[in-house]
Structure formats: structure tokens, C-alpha cells
C-alpha positions as MATLAB code, in Angstrom:
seq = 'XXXXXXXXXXXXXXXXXXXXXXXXXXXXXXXXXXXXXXXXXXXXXXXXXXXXXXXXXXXXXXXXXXXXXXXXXXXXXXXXXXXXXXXXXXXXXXXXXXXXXXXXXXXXXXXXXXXXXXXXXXXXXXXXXXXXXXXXXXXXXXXXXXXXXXXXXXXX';
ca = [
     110.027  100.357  105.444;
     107.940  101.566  108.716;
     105.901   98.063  109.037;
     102.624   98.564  111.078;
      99.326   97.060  111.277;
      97.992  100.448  112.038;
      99.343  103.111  109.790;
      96.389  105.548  111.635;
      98.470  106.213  114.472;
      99.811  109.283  115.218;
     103.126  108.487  116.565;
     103.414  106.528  113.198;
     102.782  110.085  110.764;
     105.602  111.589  113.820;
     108.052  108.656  112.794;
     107.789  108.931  109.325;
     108.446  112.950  109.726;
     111.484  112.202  112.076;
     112.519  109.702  109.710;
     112.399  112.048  106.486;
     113.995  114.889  109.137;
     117.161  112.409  109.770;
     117.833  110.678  106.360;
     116.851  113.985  104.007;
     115.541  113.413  100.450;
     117.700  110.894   99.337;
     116.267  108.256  101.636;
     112.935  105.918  100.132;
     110.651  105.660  103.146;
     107.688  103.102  102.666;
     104.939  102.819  105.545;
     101.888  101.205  105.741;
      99.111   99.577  106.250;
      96.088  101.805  105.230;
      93.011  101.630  103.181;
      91.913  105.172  103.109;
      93.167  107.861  100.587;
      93.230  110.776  103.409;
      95.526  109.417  106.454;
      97.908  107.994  102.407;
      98.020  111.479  101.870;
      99.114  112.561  105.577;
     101.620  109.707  105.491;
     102.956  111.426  102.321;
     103.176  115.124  102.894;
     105.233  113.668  106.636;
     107.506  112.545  104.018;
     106.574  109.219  103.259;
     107.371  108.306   99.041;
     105.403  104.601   99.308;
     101.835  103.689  101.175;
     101.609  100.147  101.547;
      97.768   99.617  101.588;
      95.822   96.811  102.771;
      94.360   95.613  106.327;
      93.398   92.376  106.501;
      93.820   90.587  103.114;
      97.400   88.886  103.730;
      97.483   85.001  104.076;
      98.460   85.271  107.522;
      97.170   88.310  108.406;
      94.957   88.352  111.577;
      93.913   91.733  111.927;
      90.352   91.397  110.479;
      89.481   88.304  112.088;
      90.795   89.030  115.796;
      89.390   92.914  115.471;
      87.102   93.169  112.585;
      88.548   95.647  111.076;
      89.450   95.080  107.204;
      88.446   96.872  103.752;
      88.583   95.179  100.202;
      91.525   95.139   98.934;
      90.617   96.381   95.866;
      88.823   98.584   96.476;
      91.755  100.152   98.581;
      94.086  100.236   95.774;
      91.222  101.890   93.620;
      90.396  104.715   96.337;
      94.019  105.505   97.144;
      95.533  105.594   93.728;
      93.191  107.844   92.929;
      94.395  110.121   95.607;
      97.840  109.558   94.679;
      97.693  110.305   91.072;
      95.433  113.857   92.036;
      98.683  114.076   94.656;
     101.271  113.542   92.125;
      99.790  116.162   89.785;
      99.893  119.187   92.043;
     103.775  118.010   93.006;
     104.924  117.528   89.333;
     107.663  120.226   90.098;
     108.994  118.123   92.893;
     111.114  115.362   93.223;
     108.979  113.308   95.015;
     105.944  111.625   93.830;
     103.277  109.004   95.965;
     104.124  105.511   94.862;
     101.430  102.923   95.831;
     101.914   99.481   97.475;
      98.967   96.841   97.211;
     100.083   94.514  100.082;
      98.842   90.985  100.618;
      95.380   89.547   99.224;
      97.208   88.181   96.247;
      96.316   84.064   95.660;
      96.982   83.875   91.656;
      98.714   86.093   89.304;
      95.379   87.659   88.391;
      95.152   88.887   91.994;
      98.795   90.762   90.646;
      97.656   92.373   87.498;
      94.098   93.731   89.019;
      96.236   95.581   91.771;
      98.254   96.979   88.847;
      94.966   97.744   86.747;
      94.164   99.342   89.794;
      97.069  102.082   89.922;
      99.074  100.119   92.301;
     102.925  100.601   91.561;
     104.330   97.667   93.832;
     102.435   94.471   94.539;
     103.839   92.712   97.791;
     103.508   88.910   97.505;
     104.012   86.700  100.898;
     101.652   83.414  100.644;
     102.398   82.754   96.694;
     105.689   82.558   96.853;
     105.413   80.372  100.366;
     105.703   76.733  100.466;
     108.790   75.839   97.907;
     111.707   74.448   98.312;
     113.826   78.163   97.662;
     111.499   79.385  100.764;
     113.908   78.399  102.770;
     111.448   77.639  105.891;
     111.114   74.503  108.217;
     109.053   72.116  106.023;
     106.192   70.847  108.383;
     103.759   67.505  107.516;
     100.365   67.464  109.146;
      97.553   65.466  108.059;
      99.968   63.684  105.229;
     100.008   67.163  103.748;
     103.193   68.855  103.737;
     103.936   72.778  103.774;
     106.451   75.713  104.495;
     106.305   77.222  107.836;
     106.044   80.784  107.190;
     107.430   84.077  109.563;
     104.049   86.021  110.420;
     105.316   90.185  109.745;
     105.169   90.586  113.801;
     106.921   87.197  114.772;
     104.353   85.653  115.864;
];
């Protein structure tokens, strides 16, 4: 997986072609995040087989309140789908086909099936499956409320 906050960068669509140059067909590359179905389609035809989508809805995702920059979630999924599905059509003779991630924004298993209503193929899940006792994370007690520390994607 090429993890990025900002999937609109250039020197991310030349990774993912350097990437799909060095490891050839047989490799699964997944990049992200995006919300729109154009730079999802550029992502794909570098070689990419996955777009994770999403900017901002993750439980500990900072991006839209430290830049302002964020899309519904949903609506995401919806808009890029769409593009993948017209994509997948016109590639039917080829191996590889655009596969859809809906990543973060999930809070109940509702959250889950709309991104699969939606024409997502993978849902990612962080903050739902946070805070138990398999989580493995330093268990924290503020307040007399107890939780799971959890890694932020860039380490911070």
C-alpha cells in the first residue's frame, strides 16, 4: 500500500508507475487517499489496482480540521465507484480491474454496509476495532475513563 494523505501529488501517480514498472503485474498496489473519480482514474491507468478514498473522515484523522480540506465520505465512495465500474467496463479484456477502498468514517456497522451499498469493494476500519483488549495498545485512564492508545497512520 502507497499510504498518503495526499494522493493528488504528482510524485505520488510517478511512484505508483515506478512501482508497477519494478514489481510487474503480479504485484497488488493500493494508494490512496482521494475523493475525486478523475486523479482514481490517473492513479489507476499508473498502475494502481486499489484507490483508497477518503480525506478527512478517519477517527484520528487531522487533515480536515488542521487544513480544511475534506469531502463526504459517501459521497466519495458514490462518485468514484462510479468511475471505477465505467473503468472496469472498457478493461474487461484485461487482467486488471479498479477495486475501491472506502477508508475511515466508519463508527457502526451501518457506516460498513452503506460504503458497500455504495460500490466500495474494501472497507478499512481503524477506530471500531480500537479500544479492546486484542488491540494490543497501551491502555490509558483519564478522567476515570479508560481507553486504547491508538498509532495515528503518520506516527504521530
Amino acid at each position: 500500500c502507497i499510504d498518503t494523505p495526499n494522493g493528488y501529488l504528482k510524485r505520488v501517480t510517478d511512484f505508483v508507475r515506478q512501482v508497477r514498472d519494478l514489481c510487474g503485474d503480479s504485484t497488488f498496489i493500493m494508494v490512496g487517499n482521494v475523493v475525486t473519480p478523475g486523479i482514481a482514474a490517473d492513479l489507476f491507468y499508473a498502475g494502481a489496482n486499489c484507490i483508497k478514498v477518503g480525506i478527512g473522515p478517519g477517527s484520528v484523522c487531522t487533515t480536515r480540521i488542521k487544513s480544511g480540506i475534506g469531502y463526504p465520505q459517501l459521497s466519495t465512495i458514490l462518485e468514484v465507484a462510479e468511475e471505477a465500474e465505467k473503468i472496469n467496463k472498457r478493461v474487461l479484456t484485461n487482467k486488471r480491474r479498479m477495486y475501491v477502498c472506502a477508508d475511515g468514517g466508519c463508527t457502526n456497522p451501518g457506516d460498513v454496509a452503506k460504503a458497500f451499498v455504495a460500490g466500495a469493494d474494501f472497507v478499512m476500519l481503524g477506530g471500531m476495532l480500537a479500544g479492546h483488549d486484542e488491540g494490543g495498545g497501551e491502555i490509558i485512564t483519564k478522567y476515570e475513563q479508560s481507553s486504547e492508545v491508538m498509532q495515528h497512520p503518520e506516527g504521530k
